[in-house]
C-alpha positions as a Markdown table, in Angstrom:
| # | Residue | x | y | z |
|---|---|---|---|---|
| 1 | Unk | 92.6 | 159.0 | 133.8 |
| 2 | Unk | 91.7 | 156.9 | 136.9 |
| 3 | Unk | 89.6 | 153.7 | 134.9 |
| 4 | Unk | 90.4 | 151.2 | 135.0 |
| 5 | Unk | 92.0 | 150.4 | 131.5 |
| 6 | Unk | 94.3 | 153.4 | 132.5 |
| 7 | Unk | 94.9 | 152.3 | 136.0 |
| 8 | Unk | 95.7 | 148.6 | 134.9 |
| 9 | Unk | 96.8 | 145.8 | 133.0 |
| 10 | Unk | 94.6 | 143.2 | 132.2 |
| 11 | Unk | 94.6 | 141.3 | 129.2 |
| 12 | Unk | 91.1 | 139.2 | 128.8 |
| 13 | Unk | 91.7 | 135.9 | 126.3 |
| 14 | Unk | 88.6 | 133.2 | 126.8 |
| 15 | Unk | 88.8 | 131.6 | 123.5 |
| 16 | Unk | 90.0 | 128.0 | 123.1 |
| 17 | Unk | 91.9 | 126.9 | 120.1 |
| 18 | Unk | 90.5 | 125.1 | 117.9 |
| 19 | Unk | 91.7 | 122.5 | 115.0 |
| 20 | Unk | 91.2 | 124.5 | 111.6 |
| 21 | Unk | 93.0 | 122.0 | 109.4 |
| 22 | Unk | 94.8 | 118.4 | 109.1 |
| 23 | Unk | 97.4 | 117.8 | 106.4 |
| 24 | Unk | 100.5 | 116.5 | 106.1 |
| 25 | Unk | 104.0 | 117.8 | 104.5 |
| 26 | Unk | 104.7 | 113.8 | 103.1 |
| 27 | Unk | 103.8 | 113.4 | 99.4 |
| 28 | Unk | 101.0 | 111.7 | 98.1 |
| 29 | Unk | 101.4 | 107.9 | 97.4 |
| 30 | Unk | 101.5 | 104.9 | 98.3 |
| 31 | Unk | 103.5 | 103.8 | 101.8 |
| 32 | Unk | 104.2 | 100.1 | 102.9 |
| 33 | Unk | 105.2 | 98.9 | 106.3 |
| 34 | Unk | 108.5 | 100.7 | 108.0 |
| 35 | Unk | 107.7 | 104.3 | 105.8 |
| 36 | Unk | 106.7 | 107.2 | 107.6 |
| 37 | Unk | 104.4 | 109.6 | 107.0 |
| 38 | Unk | 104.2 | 113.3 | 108.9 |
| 39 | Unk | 100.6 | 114.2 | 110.1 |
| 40 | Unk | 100.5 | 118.0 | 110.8 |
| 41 | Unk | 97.2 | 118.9 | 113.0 |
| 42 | Unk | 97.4 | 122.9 | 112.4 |
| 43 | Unk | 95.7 | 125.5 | 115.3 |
| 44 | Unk | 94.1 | 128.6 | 115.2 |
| 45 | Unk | 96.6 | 129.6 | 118.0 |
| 46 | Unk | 99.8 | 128.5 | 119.1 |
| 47 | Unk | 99.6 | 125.9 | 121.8 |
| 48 | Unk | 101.8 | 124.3 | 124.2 |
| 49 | Unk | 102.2 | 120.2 | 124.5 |
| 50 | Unk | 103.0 | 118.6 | 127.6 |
| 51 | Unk | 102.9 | 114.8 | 127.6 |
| 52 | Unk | 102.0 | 112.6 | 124.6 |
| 53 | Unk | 99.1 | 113.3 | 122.8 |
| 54 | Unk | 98.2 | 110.9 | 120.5 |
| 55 | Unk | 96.0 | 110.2 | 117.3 |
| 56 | Unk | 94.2 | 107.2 | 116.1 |
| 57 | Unk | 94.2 | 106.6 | 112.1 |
| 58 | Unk | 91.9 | 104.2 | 110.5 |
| 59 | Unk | 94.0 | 101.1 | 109.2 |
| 60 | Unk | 92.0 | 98.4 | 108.3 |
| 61 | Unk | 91.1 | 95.7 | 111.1 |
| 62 | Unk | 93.7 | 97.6 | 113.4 |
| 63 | Unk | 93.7 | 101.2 | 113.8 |
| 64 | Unk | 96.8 | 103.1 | 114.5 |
| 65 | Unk | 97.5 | 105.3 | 117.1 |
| 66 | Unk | 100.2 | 107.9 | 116.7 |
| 67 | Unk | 102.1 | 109.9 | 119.4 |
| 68 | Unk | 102.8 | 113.7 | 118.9 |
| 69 | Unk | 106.2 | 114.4 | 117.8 |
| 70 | Unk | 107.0 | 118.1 | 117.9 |
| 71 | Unk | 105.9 | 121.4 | 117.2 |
| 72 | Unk | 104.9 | 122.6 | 120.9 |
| 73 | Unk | 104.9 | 126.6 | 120.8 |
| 74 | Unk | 103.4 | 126.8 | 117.3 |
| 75 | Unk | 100.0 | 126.3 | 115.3 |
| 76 | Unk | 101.4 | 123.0 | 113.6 |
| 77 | Unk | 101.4 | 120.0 | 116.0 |
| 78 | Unk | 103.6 | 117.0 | 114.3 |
| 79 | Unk | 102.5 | 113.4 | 114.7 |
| 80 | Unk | 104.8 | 111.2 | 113.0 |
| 81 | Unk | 103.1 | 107.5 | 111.9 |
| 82 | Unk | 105.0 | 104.8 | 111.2 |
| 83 | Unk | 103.4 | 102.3 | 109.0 |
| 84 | Unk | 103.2 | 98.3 | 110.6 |
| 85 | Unk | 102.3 | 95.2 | 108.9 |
| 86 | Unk | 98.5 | 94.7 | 108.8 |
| 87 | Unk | 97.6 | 98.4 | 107.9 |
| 88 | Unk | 96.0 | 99.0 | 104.8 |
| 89 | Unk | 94.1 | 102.1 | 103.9 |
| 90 | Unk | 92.8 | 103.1 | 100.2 |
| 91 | Unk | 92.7 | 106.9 | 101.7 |
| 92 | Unk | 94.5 | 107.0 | 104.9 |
| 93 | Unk | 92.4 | 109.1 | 107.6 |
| 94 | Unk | 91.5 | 109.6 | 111.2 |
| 95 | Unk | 88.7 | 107.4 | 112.6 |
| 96 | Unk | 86.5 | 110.3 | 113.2 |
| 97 | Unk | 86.2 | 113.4 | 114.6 |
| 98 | Unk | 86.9 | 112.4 | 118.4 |
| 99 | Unk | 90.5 | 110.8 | 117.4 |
| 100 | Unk | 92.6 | 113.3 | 119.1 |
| 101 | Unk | 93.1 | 112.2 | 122.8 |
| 102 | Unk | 95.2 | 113.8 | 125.2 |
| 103 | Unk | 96.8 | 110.6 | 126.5 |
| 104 | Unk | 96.7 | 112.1 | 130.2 |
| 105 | Unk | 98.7 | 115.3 | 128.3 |
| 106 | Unk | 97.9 | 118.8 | 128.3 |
| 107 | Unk | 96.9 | 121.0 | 124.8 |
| 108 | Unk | 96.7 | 124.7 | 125.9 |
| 109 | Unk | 97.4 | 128.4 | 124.4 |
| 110 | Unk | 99.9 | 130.9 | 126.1 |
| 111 | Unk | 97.3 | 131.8 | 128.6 |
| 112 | Unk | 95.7 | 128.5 | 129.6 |
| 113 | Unk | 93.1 | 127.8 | 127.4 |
| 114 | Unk | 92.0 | 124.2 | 127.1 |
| 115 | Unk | 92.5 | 123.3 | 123.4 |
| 116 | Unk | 89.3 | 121.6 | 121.6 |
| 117 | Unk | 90.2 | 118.6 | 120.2 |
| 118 | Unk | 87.6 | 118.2 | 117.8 |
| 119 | Unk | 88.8 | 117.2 | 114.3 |
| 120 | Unk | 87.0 | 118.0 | 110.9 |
| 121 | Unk | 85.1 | 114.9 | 109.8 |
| 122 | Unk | 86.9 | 112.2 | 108.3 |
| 123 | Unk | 86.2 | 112.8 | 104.7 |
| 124 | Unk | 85.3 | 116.2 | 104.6 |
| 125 | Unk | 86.8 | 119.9 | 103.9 |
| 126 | Unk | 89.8 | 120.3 | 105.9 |
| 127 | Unk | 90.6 | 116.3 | 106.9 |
| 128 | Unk | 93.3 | 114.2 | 106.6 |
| 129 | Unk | 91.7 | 112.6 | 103.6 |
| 130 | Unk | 90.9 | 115.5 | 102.0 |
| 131 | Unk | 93.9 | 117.5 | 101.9 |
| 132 | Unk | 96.0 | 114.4 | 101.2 |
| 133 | Unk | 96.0 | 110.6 | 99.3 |
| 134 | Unk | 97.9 | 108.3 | 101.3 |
| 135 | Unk | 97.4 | 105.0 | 100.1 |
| 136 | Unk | 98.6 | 102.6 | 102.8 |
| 137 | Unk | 99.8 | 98.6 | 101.3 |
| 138 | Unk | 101.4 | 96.4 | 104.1 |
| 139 | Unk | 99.6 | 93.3 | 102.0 |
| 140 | Unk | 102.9 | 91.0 | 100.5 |
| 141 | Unk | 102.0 | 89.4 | 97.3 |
| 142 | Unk | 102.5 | 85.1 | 97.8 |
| 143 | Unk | 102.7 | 82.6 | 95.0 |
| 144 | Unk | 99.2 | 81.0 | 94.1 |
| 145 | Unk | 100.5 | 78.2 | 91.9 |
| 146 | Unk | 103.2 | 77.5 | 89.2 |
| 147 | Unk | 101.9 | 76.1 | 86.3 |
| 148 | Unk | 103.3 | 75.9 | 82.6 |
| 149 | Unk | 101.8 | 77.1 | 78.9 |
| 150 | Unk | 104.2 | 74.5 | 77.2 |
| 151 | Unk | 101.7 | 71.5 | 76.4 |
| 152 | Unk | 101.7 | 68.4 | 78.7 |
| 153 | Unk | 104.2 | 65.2 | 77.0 |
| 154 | Unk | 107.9 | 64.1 | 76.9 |
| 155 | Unk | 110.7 | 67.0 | 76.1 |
| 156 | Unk | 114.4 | 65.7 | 74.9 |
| 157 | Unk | 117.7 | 68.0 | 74.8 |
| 158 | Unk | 117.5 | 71.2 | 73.6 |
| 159 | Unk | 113.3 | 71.3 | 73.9 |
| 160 | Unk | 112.1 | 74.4 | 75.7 |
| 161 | Unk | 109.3 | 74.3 | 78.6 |
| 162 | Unk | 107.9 | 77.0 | 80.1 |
| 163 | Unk | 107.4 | 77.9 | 84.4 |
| 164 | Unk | 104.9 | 80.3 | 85.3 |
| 165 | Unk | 104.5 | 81.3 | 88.8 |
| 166 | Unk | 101.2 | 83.1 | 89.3 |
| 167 | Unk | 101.5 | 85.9 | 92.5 |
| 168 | Unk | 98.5 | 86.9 | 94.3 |
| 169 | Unk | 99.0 | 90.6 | 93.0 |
| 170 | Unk | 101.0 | 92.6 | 90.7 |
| 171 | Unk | 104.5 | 92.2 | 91.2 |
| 172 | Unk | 107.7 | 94.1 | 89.7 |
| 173 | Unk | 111.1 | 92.7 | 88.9 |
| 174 | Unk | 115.0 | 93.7 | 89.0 |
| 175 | Unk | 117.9 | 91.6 | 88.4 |
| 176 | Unk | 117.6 | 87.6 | 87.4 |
| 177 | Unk | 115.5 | 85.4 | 90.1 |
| 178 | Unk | 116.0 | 81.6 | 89.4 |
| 179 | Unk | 114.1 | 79.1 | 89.8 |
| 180 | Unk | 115.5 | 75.4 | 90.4 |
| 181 | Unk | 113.8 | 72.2 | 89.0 |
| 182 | Unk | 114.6 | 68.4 | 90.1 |
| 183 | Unk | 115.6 | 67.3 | 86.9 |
| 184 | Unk | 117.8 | 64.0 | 88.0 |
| 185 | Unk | 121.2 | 63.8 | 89.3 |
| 186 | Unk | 122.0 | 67.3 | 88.2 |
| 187 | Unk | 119.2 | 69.8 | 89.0 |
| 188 | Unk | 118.1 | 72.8 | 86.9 |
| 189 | Unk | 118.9 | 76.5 | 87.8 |
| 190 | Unk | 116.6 | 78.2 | 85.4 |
| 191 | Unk | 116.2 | 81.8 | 85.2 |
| 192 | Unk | 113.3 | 84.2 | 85.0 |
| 193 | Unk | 112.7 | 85.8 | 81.6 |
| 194 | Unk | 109.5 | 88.0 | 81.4 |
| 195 | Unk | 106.6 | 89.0 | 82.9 |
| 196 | Unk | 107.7 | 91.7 | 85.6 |
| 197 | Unk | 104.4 | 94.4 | 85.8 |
| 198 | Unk | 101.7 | 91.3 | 85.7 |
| 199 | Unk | 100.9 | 89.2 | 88.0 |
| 200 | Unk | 102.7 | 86.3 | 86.2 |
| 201 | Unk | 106.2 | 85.5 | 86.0 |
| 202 | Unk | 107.8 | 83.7 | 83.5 |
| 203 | Unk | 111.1 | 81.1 | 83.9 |
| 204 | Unk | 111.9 | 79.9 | 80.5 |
| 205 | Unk | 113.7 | 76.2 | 81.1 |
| 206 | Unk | 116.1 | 74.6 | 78.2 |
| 207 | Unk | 116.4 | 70.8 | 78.6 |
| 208 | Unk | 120.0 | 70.1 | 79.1 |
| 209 | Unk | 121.6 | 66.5 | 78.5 |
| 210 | Unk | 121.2 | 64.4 | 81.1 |
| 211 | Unk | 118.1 | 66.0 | 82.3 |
| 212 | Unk | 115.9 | 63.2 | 83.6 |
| 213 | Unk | 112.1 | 63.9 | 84.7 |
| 214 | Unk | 108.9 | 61.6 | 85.0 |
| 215 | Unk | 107.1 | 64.5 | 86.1 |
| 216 | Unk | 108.6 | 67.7 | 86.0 |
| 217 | Unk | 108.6 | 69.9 | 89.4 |
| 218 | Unk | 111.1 | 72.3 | 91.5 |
| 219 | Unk | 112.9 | 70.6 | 93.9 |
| 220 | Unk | 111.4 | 72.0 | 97.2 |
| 221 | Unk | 109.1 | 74.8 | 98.5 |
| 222 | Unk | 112.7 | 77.5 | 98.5 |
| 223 | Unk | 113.2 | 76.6 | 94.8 |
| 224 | Unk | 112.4 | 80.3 | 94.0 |
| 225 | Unk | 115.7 | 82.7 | 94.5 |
| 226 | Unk | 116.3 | 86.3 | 94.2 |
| 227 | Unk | 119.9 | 85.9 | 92.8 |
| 228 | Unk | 120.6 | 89.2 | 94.0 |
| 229 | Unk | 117.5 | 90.2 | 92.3 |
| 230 | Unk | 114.0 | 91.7 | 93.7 |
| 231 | Unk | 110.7 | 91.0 | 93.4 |
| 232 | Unk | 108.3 | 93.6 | 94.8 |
| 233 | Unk | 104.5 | 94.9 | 94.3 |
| 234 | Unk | 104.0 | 98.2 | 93.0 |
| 235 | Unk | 103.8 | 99.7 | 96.5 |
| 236 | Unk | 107.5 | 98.3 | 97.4 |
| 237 | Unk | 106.7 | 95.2 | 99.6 |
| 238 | Unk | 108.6 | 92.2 | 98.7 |
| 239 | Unk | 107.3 | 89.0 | 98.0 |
| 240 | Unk | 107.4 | 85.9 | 100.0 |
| 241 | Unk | 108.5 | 83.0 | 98.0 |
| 242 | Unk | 107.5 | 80.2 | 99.5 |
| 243 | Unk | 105.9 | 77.6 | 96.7 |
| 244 | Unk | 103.8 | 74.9 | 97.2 |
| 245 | Unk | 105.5 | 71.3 | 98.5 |
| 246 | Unk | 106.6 | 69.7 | 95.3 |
| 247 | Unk | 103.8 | 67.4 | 94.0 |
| 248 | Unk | 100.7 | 69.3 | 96.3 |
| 249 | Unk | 98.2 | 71.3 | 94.6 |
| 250 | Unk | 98.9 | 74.5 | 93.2 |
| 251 | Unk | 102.6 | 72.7 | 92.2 |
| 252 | Unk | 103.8 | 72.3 | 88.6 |
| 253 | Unk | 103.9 | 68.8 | 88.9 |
| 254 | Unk | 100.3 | 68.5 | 90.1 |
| 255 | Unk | 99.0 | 71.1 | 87.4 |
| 256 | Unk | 101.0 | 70.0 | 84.5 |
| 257 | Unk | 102.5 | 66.4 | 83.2 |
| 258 | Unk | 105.9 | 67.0 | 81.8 |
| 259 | Unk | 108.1 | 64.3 | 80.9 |
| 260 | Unk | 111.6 | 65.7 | 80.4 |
| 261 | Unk | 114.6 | 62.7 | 79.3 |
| 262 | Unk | 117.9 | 63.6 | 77.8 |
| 263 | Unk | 119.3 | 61.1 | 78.8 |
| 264 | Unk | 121.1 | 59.1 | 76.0 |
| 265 | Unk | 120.5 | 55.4 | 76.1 |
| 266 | Unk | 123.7 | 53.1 | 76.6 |
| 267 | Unk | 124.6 | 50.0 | 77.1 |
| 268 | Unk | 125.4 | 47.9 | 80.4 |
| 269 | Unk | 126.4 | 44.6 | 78.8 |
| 270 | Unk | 126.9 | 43.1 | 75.4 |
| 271 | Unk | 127.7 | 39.6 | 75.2 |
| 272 | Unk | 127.8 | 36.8 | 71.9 |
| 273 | Unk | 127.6 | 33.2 | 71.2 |
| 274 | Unk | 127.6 | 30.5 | 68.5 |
| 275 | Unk | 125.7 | 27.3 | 68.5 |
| 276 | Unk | 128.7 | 25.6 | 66.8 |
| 277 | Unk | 128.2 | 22.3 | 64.5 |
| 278 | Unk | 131.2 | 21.2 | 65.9 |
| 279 | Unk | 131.2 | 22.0 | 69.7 |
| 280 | Unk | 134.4 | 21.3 | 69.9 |
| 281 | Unk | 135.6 | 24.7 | 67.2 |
| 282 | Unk | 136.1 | 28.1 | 69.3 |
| 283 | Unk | 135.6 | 29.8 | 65.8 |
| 284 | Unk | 131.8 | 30.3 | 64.1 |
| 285 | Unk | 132.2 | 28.5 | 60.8 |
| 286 | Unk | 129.6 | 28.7 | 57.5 |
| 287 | Unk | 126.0 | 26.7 | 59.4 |
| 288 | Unk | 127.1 | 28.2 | 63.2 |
| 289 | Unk | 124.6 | 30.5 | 64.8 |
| 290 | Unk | 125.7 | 33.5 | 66.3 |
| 291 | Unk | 123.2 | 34.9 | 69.2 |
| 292 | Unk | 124.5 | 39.1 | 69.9 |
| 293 | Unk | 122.6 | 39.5 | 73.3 |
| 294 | Unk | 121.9 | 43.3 | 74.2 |
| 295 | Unk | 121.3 | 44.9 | 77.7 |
| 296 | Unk | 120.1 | 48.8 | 77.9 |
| 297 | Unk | 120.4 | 50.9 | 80.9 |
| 298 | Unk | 116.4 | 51.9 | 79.8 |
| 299 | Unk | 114.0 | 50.8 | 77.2 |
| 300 | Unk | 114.9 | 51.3 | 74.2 |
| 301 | Unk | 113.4 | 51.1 | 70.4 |
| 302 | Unk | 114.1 | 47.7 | 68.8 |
| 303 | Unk | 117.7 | 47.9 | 67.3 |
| 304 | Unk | 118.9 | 47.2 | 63.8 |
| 305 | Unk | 122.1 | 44.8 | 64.7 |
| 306 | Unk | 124.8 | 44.1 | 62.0 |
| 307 | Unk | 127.3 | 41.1 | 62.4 |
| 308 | Unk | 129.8 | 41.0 | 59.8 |
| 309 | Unk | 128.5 | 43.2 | 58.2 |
| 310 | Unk | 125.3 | 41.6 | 57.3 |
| 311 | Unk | 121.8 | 42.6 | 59.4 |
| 312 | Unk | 120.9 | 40.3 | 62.1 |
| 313 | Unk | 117.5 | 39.3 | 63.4 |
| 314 | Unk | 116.2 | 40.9 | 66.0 |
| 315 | Unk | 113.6 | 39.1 | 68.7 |
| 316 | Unk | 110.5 | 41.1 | 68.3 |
| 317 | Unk | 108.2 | 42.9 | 71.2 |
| 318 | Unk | 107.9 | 46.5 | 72.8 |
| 319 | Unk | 110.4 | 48.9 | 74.0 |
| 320 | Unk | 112.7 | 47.3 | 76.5 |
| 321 | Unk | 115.7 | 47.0 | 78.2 |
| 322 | Unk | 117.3 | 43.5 | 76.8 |
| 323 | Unk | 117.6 | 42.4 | 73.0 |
| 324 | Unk | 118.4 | 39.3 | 71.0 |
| 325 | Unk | 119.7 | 39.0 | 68.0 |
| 326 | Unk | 120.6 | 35.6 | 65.8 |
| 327 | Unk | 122.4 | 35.1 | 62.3 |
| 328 | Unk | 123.5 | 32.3 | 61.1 |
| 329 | Unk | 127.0 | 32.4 | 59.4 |
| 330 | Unk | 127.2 | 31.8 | 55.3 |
| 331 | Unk | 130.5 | 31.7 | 53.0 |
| 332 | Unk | 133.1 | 34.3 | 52.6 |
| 333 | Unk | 132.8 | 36.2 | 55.8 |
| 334 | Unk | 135.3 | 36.7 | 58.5 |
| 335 | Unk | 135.8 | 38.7 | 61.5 |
């Protein structure tokens, strides 16, 4: 009776809250641009937010600085990050122990106490890093060069070659990508077979008839498709698939020297004549000379000719285009 505990009602509370651990409710893994992962900064005290507190993440060249999301009231503060291209982090953390700002905002218990902002260190007991392993990928895996394991020399119909497009990083594959090759006046559309998990993929090409090449290559830098397909690194980014300008470096025509021809040779003109004796007879009679003159739409091997049924013979020389061939008529023949 009459002190002053009795006579009044004061209640004494001095102590600021302070930061006793940083976690986060988002599983461990690895997050590429656009995902989301939940910081929780917990207190040993409620506290109240007003304004936009904010926290500043180590990402690489550029650091990241979240805004506080929800949890005013309670121990657990909520600071939502969104991951943006150009982050990377092999253990996603704070920058140090100063990284909680108030961004002109205030951090206080129910009776006006000044939060302490100071974090554990990065690193140690209690962080960020850890309590959690956030592994953060925003890199996009890019082709390096297309190349082939199928030896360097001519291919007909029916031969097989092999594509390989190298990425810059481990890449995984659904569906069928295609790739499409300039093979003459009907192109290629060749489709990927194997390799999904490495960083090599493989398109496995079938020369086709008609297939015409003097040194095999895709037809531009978008020859790579997706086909309704997806190809992605391991941490879900997908890749660009931009090649290298037909003929460049890094191309399969500058790496490799395939000749591809299925073309079947024909012929654009065939014409005959006879040196007759008598020059005034439209028919080759036994002593005439009968001259079969050839003309290939390519070069071709030498041919073996037959005229009524007996071999002719041909002019001699390399492959080419145009051929001669002579016999001279004899008894008993007729055509």
């Amino acid at each position: 009776g009459n002190s002053l505990g009795n006579n009044k009602a004061l209640v004494i509370d001095g102590i600021r809250p302070t930061i006793s651990n940083v976690t986060s409710g988002t599983s461990n893994g690895s997050y590429k641009e656009g995902d989301i992962i939940a910081i929780t900064i917990a207190f040993d005290d409620n506290v109240t937010v007003s304004g936009t507190p904010q926290l500043t993440l180590e990402t690489g060249d550029s650091d990241a600085v979240v805004d506080y999301s929800s949890g005013t009231g309670s121990g657990n503060l909520i600071f939502n990050y969104t991951v943006s291209a150009g982050e990377t982090a092999s253990d996603l953390d704070y920058v140090d122990a100063n990284s909680l700002s108030l961004n002109g905002a205030t951090l206080q218990d129910a009776f006006g106490n000044d939060v302490t902002l100071t974090l554990p260190t990065p690193g140690a007991g209690n962080s960020l890093g850890d309590n959690k392993n956030f592994i953060i990928d925003t890199t996009v895996p890019t082709v390096d060069y297309v190349t082939s394991t199928t030896a360097n020399g001519t291919y007909n119909e029916g031969d097989g070659i092999s594509v390989n497009i190298e990425f810059s990083e481990i890449v995984n594959v659904t569906g069928t990508p295609q790739l499409t090759l300039e093979t003459g006046g009907s192109d290629a559309v060749v489709d990927y077979s194997s390799g999904t998990g490495t960083n090599v993929l493989t398109f496995s090409y079938t020369v086709a008839t008609n297939h015409l090449s003097a040194d095999l290559d895709y037809v531009n830098n978008s020859s790579l498709a997706l086909n309704s397909g997806t190809i992605k690194d391991e941490v879900g980014n997908n890749a660009v698939l931009t090649l290298a300008n037909p003929g460049d470096a890094n191309s399969l025509g500058d790496n490799k020297a395939l000749v591809v021809d299925a073309v079947i040779p024909t012929f654009s003109r065939v014409s005959i004549a006879s040196n007759h004796i008598n020059s005034a007879d439209t028919v080759a009679i036994v002593g005439d000379i009968v001259t079969l003159t050839l003309v290939a739409l390519e070069d071709i091997q030498s041919p073996t000719v037959t005229i009524a049924g007996q071999t002719a013979s041909n002019t001699a020389g390399a492959d080419a285009t145009q051929w001669t061939a002579t016999y001279t008529m004899t008894s008993n023949e007729a055509s």
